[in-house]
C-alpha positions in Angstrom: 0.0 0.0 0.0 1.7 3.6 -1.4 0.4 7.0 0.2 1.1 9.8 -2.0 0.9 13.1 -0.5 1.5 16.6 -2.7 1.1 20.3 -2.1 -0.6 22.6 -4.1 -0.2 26.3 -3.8 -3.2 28.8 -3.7 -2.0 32.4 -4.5 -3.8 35.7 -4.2 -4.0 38.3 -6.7 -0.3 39.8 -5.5 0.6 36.2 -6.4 1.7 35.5 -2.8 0.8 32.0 -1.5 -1.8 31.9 0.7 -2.0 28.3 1.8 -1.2 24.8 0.1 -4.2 22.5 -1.0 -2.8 19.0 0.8 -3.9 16.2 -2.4 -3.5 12.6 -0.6 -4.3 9.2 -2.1 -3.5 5.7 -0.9 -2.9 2.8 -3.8 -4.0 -0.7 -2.3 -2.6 -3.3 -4.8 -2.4 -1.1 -7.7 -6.0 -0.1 -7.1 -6.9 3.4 -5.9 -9.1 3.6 -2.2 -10.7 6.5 -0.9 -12.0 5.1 2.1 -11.8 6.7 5.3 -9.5 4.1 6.7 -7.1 4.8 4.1 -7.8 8.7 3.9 -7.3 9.1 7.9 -3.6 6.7 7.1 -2.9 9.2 4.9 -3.3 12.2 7.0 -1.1 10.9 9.4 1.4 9.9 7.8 1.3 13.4 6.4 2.1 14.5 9.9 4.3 11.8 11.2 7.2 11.8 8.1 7.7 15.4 8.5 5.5 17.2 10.4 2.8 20.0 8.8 4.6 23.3 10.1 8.0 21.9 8.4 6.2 20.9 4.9 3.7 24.0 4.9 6.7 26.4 5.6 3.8 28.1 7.6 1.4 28.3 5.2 -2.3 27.4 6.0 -3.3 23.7 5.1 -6.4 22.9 3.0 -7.6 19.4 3.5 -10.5 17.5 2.5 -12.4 15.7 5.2 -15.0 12.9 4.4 -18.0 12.8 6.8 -16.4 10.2 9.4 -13.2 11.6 8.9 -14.8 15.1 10.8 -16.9 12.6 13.6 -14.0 11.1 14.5 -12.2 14.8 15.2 -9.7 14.2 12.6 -9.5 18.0 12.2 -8.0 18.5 16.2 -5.4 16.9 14.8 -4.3 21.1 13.6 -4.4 23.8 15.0 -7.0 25.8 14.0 -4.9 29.0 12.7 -3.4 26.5 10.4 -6.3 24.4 8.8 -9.1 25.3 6.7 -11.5 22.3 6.5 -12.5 21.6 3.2 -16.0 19.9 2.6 -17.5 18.7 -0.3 -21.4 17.2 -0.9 -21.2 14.0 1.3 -20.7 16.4 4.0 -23.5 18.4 3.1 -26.1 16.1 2.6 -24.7 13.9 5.8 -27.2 15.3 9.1 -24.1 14.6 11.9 -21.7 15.7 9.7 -23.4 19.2 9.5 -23.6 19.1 12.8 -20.3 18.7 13.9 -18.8 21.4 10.8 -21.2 23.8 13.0 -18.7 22.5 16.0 -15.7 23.4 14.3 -16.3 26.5 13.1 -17.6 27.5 16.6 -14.3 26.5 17.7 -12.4 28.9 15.2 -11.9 26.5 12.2 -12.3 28.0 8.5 -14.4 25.8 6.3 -14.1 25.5 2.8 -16.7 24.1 0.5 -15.3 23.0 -2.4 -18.1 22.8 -5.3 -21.3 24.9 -5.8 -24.6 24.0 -7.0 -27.9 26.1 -6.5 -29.5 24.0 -4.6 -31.2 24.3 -1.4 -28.7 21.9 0.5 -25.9 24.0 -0.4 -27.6 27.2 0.7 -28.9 25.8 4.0 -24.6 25.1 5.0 -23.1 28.5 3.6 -23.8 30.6 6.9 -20.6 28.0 8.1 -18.9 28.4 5.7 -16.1 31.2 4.8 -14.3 30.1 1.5 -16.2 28.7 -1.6 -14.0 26.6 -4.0 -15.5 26.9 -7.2 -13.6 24.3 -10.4 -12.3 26.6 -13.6 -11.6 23.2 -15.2 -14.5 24.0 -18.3 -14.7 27.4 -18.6 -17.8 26.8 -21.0 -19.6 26.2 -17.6 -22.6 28.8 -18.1 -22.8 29.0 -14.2 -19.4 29.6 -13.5 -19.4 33.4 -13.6 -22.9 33.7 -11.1 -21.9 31.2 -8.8 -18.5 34.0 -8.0 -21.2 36.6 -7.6 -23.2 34.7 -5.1 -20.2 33.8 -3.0 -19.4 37.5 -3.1 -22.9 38.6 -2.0 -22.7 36.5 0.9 -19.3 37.9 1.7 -17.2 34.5 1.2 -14.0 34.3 0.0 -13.8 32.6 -3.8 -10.6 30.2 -4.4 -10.6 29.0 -8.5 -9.1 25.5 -8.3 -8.3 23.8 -11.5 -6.7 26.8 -13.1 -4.9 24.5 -15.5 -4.4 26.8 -18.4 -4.4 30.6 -19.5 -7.5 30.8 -20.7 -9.1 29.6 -17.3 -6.5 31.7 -15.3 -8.0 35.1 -17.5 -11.5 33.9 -17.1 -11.8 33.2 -13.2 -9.9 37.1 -13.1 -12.7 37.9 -15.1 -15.3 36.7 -12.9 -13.7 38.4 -10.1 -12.0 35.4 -8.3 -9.4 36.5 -5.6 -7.3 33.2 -4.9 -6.2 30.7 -7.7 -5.0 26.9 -7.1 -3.9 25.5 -10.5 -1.0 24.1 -12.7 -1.6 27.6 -14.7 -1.1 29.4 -11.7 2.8 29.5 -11.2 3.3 30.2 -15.4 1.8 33.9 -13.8 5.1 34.8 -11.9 7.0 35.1 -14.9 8.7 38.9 -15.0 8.1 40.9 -17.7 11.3 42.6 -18.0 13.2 39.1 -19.1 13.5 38.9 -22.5 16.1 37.5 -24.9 18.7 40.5 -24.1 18.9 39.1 -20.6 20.4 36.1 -22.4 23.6 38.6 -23.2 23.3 39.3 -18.9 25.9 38.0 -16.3 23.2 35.6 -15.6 23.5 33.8 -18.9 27.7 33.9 -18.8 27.2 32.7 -15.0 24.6 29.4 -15.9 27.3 28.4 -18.8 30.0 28.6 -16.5 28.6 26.6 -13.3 27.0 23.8 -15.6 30.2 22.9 -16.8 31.7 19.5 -16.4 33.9 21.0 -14.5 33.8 24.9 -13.2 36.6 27.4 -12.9 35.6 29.2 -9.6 38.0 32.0 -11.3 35.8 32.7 -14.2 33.1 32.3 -11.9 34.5 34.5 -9.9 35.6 37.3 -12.8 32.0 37.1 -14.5 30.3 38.1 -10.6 33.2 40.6 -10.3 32.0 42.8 -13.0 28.2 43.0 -11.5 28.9 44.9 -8.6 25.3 44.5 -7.4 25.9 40.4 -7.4 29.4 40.8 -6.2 27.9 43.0 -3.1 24.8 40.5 -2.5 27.2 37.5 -2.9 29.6 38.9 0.0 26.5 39.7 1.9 25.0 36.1 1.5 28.1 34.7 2.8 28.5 37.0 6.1 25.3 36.3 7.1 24.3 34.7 10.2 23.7 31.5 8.2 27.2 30.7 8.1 27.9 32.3 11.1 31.9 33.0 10.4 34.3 33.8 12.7 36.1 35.5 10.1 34.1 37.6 7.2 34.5 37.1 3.7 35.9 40.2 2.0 37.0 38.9 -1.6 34.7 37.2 -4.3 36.6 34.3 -4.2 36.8 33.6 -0.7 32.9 33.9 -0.5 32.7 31.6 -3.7 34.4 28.7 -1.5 32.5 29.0 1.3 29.0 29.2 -0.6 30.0 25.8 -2.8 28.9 25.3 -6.4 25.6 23.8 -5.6 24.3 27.2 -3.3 25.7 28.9 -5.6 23.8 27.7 -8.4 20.2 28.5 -6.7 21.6 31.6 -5.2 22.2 33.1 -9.0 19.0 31.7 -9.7 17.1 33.3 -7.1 18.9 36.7 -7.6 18.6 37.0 -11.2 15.5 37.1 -11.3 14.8 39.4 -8.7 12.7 42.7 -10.4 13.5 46.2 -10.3 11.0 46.7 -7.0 13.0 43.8 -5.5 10.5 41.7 -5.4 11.0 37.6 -7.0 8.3 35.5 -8.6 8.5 33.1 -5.8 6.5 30.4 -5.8 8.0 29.6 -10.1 12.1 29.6 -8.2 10.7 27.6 -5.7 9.1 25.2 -7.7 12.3 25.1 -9.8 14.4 24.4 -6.3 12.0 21.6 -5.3 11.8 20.0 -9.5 15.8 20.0 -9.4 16.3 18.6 -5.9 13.1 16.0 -7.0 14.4 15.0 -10.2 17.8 14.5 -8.6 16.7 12.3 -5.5 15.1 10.1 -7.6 17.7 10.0 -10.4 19.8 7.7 -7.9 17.0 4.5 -8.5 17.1 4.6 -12.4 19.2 2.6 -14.4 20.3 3.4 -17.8 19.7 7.3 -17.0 22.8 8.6 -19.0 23.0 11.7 -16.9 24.4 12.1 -13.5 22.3 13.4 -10.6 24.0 16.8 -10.5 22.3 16.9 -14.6 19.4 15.4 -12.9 19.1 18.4 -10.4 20.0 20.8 -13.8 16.9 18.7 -15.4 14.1 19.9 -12.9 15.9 23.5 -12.2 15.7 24.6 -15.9 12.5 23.2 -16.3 10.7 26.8 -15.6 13.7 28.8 -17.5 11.4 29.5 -20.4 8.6 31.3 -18.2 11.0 33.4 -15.7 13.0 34.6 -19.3 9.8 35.0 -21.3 11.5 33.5 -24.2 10.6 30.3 -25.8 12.3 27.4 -23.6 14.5 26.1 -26.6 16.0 29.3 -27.0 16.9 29.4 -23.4 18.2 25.5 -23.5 19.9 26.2 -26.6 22.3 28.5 -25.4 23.2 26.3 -22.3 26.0 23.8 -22.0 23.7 20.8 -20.8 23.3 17.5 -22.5 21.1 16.6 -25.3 19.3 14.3 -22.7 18.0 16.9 -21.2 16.8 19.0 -23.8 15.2 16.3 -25.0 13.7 15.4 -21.8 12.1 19.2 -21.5 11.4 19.9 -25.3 9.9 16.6 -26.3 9.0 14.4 -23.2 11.4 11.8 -24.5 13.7 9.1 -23.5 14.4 8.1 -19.7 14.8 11.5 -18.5 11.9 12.1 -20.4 9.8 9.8 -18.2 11.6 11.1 -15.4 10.9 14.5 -15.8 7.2 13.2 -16.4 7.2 11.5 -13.0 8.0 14.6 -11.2 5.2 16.8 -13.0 2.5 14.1 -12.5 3.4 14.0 -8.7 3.1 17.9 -9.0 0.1 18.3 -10.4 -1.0 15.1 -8.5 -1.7 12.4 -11.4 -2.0 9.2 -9.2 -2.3 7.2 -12.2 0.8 9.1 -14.2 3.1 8.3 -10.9 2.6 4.7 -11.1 2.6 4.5 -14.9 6.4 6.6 -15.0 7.7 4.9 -11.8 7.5 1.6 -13.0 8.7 2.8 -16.2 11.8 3.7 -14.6 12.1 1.0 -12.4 11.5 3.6 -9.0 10.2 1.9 -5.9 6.6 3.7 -5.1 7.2 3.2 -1.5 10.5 6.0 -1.7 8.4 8.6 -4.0 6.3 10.0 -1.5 9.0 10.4 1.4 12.3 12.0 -1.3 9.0 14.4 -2.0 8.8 15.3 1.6 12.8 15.4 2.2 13.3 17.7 -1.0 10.2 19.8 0.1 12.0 20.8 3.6 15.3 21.1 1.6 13.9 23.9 -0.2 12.1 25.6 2.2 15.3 25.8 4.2 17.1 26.6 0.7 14.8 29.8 0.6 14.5 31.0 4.1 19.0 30.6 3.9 18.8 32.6 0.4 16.4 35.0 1.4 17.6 36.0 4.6 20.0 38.7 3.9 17.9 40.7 0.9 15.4 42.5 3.4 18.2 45.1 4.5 19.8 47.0 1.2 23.4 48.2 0.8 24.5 51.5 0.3 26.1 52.2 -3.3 28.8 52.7 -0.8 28.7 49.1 0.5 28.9 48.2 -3.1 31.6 50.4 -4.1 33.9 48.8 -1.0 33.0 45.7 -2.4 34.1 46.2 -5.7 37.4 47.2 -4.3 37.9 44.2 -2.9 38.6 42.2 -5.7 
């Protein structure tokens, strides 16, 4: 029996995450069970391999609960600043089950009801309930548009899930929808000041030099030294209390060794795409963090791969590069030092890191039969998928919270002038 646990993220209109959407299912003998046995396994093992503050980064969670999931007080198993309970109709038309939401919001719980229809039953529940879920999946839906205006008019909160391409994202903006859950969602942090110029940029001379078979931390080194604005953050980066040095870094170099390639690599991915109001399309570098550190985990249980797991790492990290540059993903890969593997893997779907790649989407975008269909494929174990997805999500929430840490506080062009002197 395989639990499979994901998070999706649901963003506000500043396309800052809100909360994740916690997807669980359970596979007994290759056949999928949503049974409340298996559903309330699943929750806890959500909790017990890593714990819900560490995998939610603080975040709220959103979780479904089936009818004798909520009798049996699943939901105390969160604290209630942390959990919005999501319903759906077998709660609704269940008479204890109504009873007991009643309990939990009373008790300072949000509930979610996740679907719409105008129907008395759902009316006679929305007075407990604060968010209304409504699916963007056919935007031909007639009803789609009045059932946001009803939410509205009785002051609830409207979450579009199944924002799966553009032209759902641009409708549920349309309709006025405030919080988005979808696999379109994160294709809306790309910048718009990255276009095929930046190519020409110290970032593009930087991501040829690092994925190199083997980097020269001197031309590394000479390429950051002629950004004074990366050589300052670098230095900065380094001196933090993260590394908490006895002696600070005052040279390029000497903050190159301590940082390592493989910081290094997310750091320059993190800070070249920072905007000119300082602010980074998060949640897209994040998801690039956790597809590199993904693809690589798994990398290490396929044969006859053909890449090494630092490519593997390359092979999920450059996955977004297209959307953050606003240029067509070829042109981006084409002008990278990286194997044919892998740009055949991204461009076409093909070969083993193909189906790799494939694996790590479907988990993403939580395709319970795409998971099983690329993991035996690639000869993966199922019963190691779920837990190198929970090990690579804490990775990169540490990651960020390490690379983020000293951008709050700007230099001075002073700071950055000392710096530049330095070298």
């Amino acid at each position: 029996m395989q639990t499979y646990i994901v998070r999706q993220p649901i963003v506000d209109e500043t396309n800052t995450v809100q909360g994740y959407e916690i997807l669980y299912q359970e596979d007994v003998d290759g056949l999928f069970s949503k049974e409340d046995v298996n559903a309330a396994n699943a929750i806890e093992s959500f909790l017990n391999q890593l714990g819900s503050e560490k995998f939610l980064d603080g975040k709220t969670a959103y979780l479904t609960f089936t009818p004798n999931l909520l009798l049996k007080n699943i939901p105390k198993m969160f604290s209630e600043s942390k959990l919005v309970i999501q319903i759906e109709d077998n709660s609704i038309i269940h008479p204890l089950a109504q009873k007991i939401i009643y309990r939990y919001k009373k008790q300072g719980y949000r509930v979610a009801l996740k679907g719409f229809e105008f129907t008395p039953r759902y009316f006679g529940i929305l007075d407990a309930v604060d968010i209304i879920k409504v699916d963007f999946c056919d935007t031909r839906n007639p009803s789609l548009k009045n059932i946001v205006s009803i939410a509205k008019s009785f002051h609830k909160e409207v979450v579009a899930y199944n924002v799966n391409s553009v032209k759902s994202y641009e409708y549920a903006k349309e309709c006025g929808c405030r919080y988005m859950q979808g696999a379109c969602v994160a294709i809306q942090y790309a910048s718009k000041v990255h276009r095929m110029d930046h190519m020409q940029s110290n970032f593009f001379q930087l991501m040829v030099a690092i994925t190199k078979d083997e980097p020269n931390i001197d031309e590394i080194g000479a390429i950051i030294s002629r950004d004074v604005t990366l050589a300052f953050s670098l230095i900065k980066l380094v001196n933090s209390a993260y590394f908490a040095l006895r002696n600070r870094a005052k040279s390029v170099k000497q903050a190159l060794i301590i940082l390592g390639l493989g910081q290094l690599k997310q750091w320059i991915y993190l800070l070249s795409f920072r905007q000119e109001n300082g602010q980074i399309p998060e949640e897209l570098v994040r998801i690039s963090f956790l597809r590199g550190n993904f693809c690589a985990e798994l990398s290490q249980y396929v044969s006859n791969l053909n890449i090494s797991k630092a490519e593997a790492y390359l092979l999920g990290m450059f996955s977004t590069l297209g959307l953050l540059m606003e240029v067509p993903l070829a042109a981006a890969l084409g002008e990278l030092s990286i194997s044919d593997e892998i740009k055949d893997a991204l461009l076409n779907g093909t070969g083993r890191c193909g189906d790799l790649f494939n694996l790590v989407l479907c988990y993403e975008n939580a395709d319970w039969a795409g998971i099983t269909k690329y993991a035996e494929s690639l000869g993966i174990p199922l019963s190691i998928i779920t837990q190198k997805y929970f090990e690579c999500v804490e990775t990169v929430n540490t990651t960020w919270r390490n690379l983020m840490m000293p951008y709050p506080e700007q230099g001075t062009k002073e700071d950055e002038a000392h710096v530049a002197t330095q070298e």
